[in-house]
C-alpha positions in Angstrom: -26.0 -13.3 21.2 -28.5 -16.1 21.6 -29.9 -18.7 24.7 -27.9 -17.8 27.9 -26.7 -21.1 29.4 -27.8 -22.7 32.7 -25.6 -22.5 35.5 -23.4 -25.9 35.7 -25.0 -26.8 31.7 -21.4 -29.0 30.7 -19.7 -26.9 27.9 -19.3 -28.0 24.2 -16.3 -29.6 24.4 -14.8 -28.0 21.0 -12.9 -25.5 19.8 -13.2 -23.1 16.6 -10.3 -21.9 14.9 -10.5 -19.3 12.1 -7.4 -19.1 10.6 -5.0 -21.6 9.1 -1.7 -19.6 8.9 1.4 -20.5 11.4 -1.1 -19.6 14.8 -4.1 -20.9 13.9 -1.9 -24.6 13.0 -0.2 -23.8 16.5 -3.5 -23.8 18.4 -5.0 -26.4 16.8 -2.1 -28.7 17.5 -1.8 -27.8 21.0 -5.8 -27.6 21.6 -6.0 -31.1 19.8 -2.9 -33.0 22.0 -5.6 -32.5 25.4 -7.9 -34.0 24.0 -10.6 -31.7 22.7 -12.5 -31.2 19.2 -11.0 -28.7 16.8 -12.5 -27.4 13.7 -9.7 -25.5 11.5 -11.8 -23.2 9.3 -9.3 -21.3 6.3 -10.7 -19.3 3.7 -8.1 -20.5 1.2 -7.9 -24.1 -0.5 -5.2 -25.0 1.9 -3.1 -24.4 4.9 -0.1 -21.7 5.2 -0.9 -18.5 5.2 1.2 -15.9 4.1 4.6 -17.7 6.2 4.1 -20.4 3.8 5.4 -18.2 1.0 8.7 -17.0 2.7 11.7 -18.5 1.6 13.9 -17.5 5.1 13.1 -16.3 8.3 14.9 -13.4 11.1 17.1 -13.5 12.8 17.6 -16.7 12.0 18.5 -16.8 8.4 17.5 -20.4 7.6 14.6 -22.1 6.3 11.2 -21.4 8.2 10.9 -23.5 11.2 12.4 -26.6 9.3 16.4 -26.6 7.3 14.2 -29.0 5.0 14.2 -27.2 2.2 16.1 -27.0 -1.2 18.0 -23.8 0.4 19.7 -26.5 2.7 19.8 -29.8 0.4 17.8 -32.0 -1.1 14.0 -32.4 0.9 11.1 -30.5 0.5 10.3 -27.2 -1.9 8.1 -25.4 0.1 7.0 -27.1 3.6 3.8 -26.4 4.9 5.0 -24.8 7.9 5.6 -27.3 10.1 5.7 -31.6 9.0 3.4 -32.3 11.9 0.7 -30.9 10.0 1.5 -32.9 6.4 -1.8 -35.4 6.1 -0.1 -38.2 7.5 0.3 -36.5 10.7 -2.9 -34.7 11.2 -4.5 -35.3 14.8 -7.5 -37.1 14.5 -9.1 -34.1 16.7 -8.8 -31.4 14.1 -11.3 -31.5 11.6 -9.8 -29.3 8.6 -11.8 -27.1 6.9 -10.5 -25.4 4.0 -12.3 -22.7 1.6 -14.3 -22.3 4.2 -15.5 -18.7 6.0 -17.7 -18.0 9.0 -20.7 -16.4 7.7 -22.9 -16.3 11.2 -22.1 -16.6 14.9 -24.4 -16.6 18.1 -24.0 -18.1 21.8 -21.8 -17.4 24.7 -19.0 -19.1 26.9 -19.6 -22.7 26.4 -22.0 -22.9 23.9 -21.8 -20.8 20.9 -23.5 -21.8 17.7 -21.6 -21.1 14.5 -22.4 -21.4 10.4 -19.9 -22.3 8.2 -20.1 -21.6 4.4 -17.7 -24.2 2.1 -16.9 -23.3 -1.5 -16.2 -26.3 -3.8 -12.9 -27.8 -4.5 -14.3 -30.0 -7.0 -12.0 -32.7 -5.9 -12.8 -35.3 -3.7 -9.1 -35.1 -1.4 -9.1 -38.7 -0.6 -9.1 -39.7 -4.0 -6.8 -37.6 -5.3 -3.5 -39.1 -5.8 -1.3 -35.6 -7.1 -0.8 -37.4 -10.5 -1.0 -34.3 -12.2 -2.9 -35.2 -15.2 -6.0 -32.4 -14.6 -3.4 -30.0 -14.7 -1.5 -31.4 -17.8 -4.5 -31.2 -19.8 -6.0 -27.9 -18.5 -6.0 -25.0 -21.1 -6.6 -22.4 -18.8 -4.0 -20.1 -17.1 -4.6 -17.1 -14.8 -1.9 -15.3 -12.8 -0.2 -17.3 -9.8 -1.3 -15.6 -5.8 1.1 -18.2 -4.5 4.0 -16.1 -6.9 2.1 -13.1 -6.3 1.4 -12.5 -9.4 4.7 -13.1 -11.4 3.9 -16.4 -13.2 0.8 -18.4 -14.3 -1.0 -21.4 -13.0 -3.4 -24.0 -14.3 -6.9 -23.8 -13.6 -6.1 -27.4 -12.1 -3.7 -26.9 -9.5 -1.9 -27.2 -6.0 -1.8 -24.1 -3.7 2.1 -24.8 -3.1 3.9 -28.1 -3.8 3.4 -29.4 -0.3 -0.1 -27.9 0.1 -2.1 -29.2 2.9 -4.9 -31.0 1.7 -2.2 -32.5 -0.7 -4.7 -32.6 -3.3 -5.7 -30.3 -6.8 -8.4 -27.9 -6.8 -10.6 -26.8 -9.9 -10.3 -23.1 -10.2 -13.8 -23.2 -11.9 -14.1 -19.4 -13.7 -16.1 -18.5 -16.4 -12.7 -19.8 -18.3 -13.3 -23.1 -17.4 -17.6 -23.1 -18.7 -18.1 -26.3 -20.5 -15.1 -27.6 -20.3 -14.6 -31.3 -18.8 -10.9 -31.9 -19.4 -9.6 -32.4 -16.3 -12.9 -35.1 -15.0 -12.5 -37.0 -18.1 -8.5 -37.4 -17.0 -8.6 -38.4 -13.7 -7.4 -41.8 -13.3 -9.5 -42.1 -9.7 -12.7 -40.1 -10.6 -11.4 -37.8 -8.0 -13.4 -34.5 -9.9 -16.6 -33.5 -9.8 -17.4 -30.4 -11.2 -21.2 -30.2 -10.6 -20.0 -29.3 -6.9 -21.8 -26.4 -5.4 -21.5 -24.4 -2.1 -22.5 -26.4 1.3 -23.5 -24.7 4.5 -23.4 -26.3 8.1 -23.9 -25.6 11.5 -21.6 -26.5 14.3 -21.2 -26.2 18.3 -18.6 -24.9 19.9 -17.7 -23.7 23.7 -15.1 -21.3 22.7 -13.4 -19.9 19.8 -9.5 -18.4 18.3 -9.5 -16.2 15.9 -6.0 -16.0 13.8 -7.1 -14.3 10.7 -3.3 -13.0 10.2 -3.2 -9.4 8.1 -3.4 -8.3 4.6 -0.4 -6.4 2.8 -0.6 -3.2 2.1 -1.2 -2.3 -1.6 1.2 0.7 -2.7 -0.7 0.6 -6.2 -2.2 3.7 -5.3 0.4 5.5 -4.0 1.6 6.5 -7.8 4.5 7.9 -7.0 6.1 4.9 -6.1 5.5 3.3 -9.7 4.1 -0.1 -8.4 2.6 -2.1 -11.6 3.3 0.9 -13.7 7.5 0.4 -13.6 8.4 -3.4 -14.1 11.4 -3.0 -11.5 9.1 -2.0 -8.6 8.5 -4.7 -6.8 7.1 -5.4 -3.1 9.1 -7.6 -0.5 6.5 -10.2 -1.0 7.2 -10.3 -4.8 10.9 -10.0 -3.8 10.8 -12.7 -1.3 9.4 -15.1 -4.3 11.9 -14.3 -6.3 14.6 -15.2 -3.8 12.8 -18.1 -2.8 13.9 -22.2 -4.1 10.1 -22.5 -4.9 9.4 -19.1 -6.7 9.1 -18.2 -10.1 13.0 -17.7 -11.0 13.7 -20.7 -8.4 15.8 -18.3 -6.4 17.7 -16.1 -9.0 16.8 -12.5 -7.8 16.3 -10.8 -11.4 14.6 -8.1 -12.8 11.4 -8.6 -14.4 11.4 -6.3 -16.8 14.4 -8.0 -18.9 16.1 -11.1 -16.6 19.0 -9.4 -16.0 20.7 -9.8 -12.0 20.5 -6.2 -10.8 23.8 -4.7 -9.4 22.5 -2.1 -7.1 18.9 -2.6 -4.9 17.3 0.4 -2.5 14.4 -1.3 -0.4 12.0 2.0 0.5 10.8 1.5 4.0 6.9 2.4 6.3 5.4 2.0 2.5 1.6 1.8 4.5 3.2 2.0 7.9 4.0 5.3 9.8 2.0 7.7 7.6 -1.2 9.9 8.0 -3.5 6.5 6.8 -1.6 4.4 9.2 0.0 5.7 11.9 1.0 2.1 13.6 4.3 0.7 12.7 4.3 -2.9 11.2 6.8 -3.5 13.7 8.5 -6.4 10.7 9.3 -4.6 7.5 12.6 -3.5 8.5 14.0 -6.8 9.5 12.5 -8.0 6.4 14.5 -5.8 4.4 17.5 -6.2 6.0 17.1 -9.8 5.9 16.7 -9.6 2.4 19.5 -7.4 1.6 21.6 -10.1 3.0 20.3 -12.9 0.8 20.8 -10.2 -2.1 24.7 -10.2 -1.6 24.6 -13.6 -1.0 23.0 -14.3 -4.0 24.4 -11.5 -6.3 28.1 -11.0 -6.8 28.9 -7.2 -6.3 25.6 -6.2 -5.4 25.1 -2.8 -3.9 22.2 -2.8 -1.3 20.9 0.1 0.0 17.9 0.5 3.0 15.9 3.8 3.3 14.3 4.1 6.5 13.1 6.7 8.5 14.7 4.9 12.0 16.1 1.1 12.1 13.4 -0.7 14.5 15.2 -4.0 15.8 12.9 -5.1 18.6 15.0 -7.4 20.4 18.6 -8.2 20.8 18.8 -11.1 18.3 17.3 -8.9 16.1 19.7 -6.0 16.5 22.9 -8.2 16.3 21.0 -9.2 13.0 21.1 -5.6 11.9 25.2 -5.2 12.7 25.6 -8.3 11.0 24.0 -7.0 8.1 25.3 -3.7 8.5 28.8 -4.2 9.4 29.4 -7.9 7.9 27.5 -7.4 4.5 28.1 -4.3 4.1 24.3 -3.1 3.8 23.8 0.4 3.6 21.3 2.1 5.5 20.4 5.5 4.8 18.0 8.0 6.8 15.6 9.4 4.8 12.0 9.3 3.1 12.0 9.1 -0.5 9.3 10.6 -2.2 9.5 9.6 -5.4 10.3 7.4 -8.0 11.1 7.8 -11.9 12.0 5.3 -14.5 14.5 5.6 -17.4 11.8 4.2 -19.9 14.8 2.6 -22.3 17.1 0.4 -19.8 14.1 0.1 -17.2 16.5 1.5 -14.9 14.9 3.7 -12.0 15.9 7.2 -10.5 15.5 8.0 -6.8 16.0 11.4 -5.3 17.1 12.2 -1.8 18.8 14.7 0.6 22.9 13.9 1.2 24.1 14.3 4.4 25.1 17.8 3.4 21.3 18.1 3.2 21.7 18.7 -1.1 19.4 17.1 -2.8 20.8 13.5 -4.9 19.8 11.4 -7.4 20.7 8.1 -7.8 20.1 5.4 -10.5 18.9 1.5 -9.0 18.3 -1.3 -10.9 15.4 -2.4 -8.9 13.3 -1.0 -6.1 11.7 -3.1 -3.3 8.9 -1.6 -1.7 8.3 -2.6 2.4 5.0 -3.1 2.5 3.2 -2.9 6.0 0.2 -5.0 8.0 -3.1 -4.1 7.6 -5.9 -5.9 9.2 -7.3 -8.9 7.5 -10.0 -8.3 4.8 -13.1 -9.4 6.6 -12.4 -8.3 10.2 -14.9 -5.5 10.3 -17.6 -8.2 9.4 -16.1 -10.5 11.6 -15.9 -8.2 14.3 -19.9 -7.3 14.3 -20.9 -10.8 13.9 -18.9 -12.3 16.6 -19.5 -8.9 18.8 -15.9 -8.3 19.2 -14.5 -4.8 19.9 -11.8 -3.2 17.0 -9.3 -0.5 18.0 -8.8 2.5 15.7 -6.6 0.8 13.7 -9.0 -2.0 12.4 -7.1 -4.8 14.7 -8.7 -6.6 17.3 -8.8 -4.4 20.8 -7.7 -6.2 23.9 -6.9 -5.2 27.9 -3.2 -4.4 28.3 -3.5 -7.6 31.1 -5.2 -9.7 29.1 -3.7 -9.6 25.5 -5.6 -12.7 23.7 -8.5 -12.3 25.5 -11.5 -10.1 23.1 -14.1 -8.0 24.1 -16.4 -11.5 23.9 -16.2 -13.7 26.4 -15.1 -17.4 25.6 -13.7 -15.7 21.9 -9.6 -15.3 22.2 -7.1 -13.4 19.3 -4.1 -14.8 18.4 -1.1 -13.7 15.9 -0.8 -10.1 13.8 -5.1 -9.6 14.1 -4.1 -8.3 17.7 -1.3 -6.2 16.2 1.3 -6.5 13.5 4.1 -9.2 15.0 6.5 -11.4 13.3 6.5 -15.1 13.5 7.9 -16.2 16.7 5.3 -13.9 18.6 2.7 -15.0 17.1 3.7 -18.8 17.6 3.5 -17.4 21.1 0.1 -15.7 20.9 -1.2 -19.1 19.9 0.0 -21.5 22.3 -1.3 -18.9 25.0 -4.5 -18.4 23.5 -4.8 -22.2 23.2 -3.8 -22.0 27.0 -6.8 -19.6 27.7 -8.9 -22.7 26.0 -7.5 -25.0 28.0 -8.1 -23.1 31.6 -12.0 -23.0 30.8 -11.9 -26.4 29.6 -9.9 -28.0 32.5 -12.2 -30.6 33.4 -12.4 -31.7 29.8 -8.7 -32.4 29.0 -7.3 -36.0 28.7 -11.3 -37.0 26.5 -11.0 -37.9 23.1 -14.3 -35.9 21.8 -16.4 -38.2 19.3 -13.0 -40.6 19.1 -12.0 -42.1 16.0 -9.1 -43.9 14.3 -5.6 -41.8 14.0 -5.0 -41.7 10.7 -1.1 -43.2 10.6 -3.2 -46.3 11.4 -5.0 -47.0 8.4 -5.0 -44.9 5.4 -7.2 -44.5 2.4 -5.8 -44.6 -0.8 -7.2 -43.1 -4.2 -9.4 -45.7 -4.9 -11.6 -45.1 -1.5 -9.5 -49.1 -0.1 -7.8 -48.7 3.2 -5.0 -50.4 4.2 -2.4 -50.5 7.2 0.0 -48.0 7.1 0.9 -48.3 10.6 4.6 -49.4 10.6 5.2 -46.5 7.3 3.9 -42.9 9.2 4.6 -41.3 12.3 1.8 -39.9 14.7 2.0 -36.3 15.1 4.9 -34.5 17.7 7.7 -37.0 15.0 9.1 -34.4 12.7 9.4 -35.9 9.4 10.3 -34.1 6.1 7.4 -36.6 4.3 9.9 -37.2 1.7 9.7 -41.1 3.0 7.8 -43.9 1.6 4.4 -43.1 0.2 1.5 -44.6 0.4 1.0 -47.1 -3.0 -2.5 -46.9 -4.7 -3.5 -49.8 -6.8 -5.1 -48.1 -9.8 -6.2 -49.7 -13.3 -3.4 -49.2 -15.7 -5.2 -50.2 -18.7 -7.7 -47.3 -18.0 -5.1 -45.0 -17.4 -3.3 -46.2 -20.4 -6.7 -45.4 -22.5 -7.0 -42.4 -20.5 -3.4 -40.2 -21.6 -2.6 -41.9 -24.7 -2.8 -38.9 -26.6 -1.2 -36.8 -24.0 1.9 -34.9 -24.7 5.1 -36.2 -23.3 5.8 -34.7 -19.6 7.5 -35.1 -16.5 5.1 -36.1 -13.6 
């Protein structure tokens, strides 16, 4: 794994962090307040992960870890997880690192050299100023991941409206060959399009590795009828459509025609509990009972109805959740395992068949079927795994001592979130401020130093035009939870070029 390191050689006084979802944003944050360097690698254009696409969290049932959402009045659409990370709020210790992967990894406790790979964005973040205009004029669409699928984005776009970098990317496909639009629109020159791939070494004395999971695809389980039956749907899919932000803005409807459904089963351990995966995702059942709630909130006279091989509520706040939903709601949970799925191919309409408790066999017609999903480990911890020398269990996800639950097989490498095992949210905001922890103990005598120091960005800001200016009395430092819907920075930008620039736009709303 490389040069050993002298005995009393001072450690790198920085931290890696692979993963931008709700732990890898925790550890930075935490890591970053003592004083030490943090790079925050993600693999996607911005920061999130999958949280950033729920609308609600258990047991809860409010807005995830902020009410400032549409759901609960005017504010944000879809926060990035938490307002200390929005730009104006980012510690000047954590150097992001977006659509960016780990492609090589050597070293031990202290000192471990690692090799980042960073696709382009095509967009230079500090001069964009979300105007919107590469979008406008973009002709090409492609199918949405941030709706999972159920609506179309630009080519020019923002992950989420609250995406952090808040800035566009260039989705450059072979859709997009010889096609300037979007650079010949931008007011700032912000696009560059002749981008290519950059790669770069850093050193780092330890490292925490929150890669979060993957869902489970049921498209191969063909029984079910995912993607061949409109109205089978997965929770994530569900979740968007219940969602302020999502593709109906929060109108739970059937895809196939629009119309509000009046009865909804949700078929549980799809990818959990089974002869490929005999874990248990330890969430989906909350999930689904969480979202059977919002159902009959949101649909008059809906009939909801759970199958699940056992109710797993893993605390008490969770099980009070449950009798709330069971006995308040009126959910309907019913024990059993359907096999199968069929579809009335003129209404769209869908036909499960079960055992009654009289043990006959009965089939009943749903107007749409959700689908729990379970964890799997993420896509690219097998590579991960031999290039960081870090042990797997027999699952996929990272192996750990029973004593010693963030700690890896590598020394100086700690696990944080659902790659140790499938958690929910709270857990793994846990995980991360105790594997930050574990960063901290083997850094103790480099706390309280501001590593390669530098201004904090609420001080002075730069605006589209590459001008800085004071900003000091407009943003709070990070630890002040703002919604960002305050006053925003001003750019001073020529009109007349701007004016040449969309006067043969079509009329929009910006």
């Amino acid at each position: 794994m490389g040069r050993a390191r002298n005995a009393g050689e001072e450690k790198v006084g920085a931290v890696l962090v692979v993963g931008g979802g709700v732990a890898g944003m925790r550890a930075a944050a935490d890591l970053a307040e003592t004083g030490l360097k943090v790079y925050l690698v993600e693999t996607a254009p911005g920061l999130g992960g999958r949280v950033s696409q729920l609308g609600f969290m258990f047991p809860t049932h409010d807005c995830v870890l902020c009410r400032g959402s549409s759901d609960h009045g005017y504010g944000c659409t879809r926060p990035s997880i938490s307002p200390a990370f929005q730009d104006r709020n980012l510690h000047p210790n954590i150097e992001l690192k977006t659509l960016t992967e780990v492609v090589d990894f050597s070293g031990q406790l202290g000192d471990f050299t690692v090799t980042l790979k960073r696709r382009p964005r095509h967009v230079d973040v500090a001069r964009c100023i979300n105007c919107r205009l590469c979008s406008v004029v973009c002709p090409a669409t492609v199918p949405s991941e941030f709706q999972m699928g159920m609506s179309n984005r630009k080519a020019a776009y923002k992950t989420s409206p609250r995406a952090i970098p808040d800035a566009y990317i260039i989705d450059k496909g072979p859709w997009c060959d010889g096609c300037t639009k979007c650079a010949d629109i931008c007011p700032t020159d912000a696009i560059n399009l002749e981008e290519e791939t950059v790669t770069e070494q850093i050193n780092v004395g330890a490292a925490i590795l929150a890669l979060g999971y993957k869902l489970f695809d049921p498209s191969g389980l063909e029984e079910f009828g995912y993607k061949r039956y409109q109205n089978v749907v997965t929770t994530m899919q569900f979740e968007r459509l219940a969602s302020r932000s999502g593709p109906t803005e929060g109108i739970v409807a059937r895809i196939s025609d629009g119309k509000l459904p009046k009865k909804v089963a949700w078929l549980q351990c799809i990818g959990s509990r089974d002869q490929a995966h005999e874990y248990c995702s330890s969430i989906c059942c909350m999930i689904a009972t969480k979202q059977a709630m919002l159902a009959k909130q949101r649909l008059d006279g809906v009939d909801c109805e759970v199958f699940v091989m056992d109710e797993r509520a893993f605390n008490k706040e969770y099980t009070k959740y449950y009798n709330t939903a069971l006995k308040t709601h009126g959910v309907r949970y019913t024990r059993c395992r359907v096999s199968a799925v069929r579809e009335d191919q003129k209404t769209g309409d869908l036909f499960l068949r079960f055992p009654g408790e009289d043990g006959k066999p009965i089939e009943e017609r749903y107007d749409m079927v959700v689908l729990a999903v379970g964890m799997e480990p993420p896509a690219r911890s097998a590579e991960l795994s031999r290039m960081m020398g870090i042990e797997l269990n027999e699952h996929g996800f990272c192996e750990t001592d029973k004593f010693q639950p963030l700690q890896t097989s590598q020394p100086g490498v700690y696990v944080a979130g659902a790659f140790q095992s499938p958690k929910e949210i709270a857990e793994t905001v846990f995980d991360a401020a105790g594997a930050a922890g574990e960063v901290m103990r083997v850094f103790h005598d480099s706390l309280g130093v501001l590593n390669n120091p530098r201004e904090y960005p609420f001080l002075r800001r730069t605006d589209g035009l590459g001008e800085e200016r004071d900003v000091s009395s407009e943003t709070p430092r990070i630890g002040v939870f703002l919604c960002g819907c305050g006053p925003m920075v001003s750019h001073t930008l020529d009109l007349d070029e701007i004016a040449k620039k969309t006067e043969n736009l079509p009329s929009v709303a910006l």
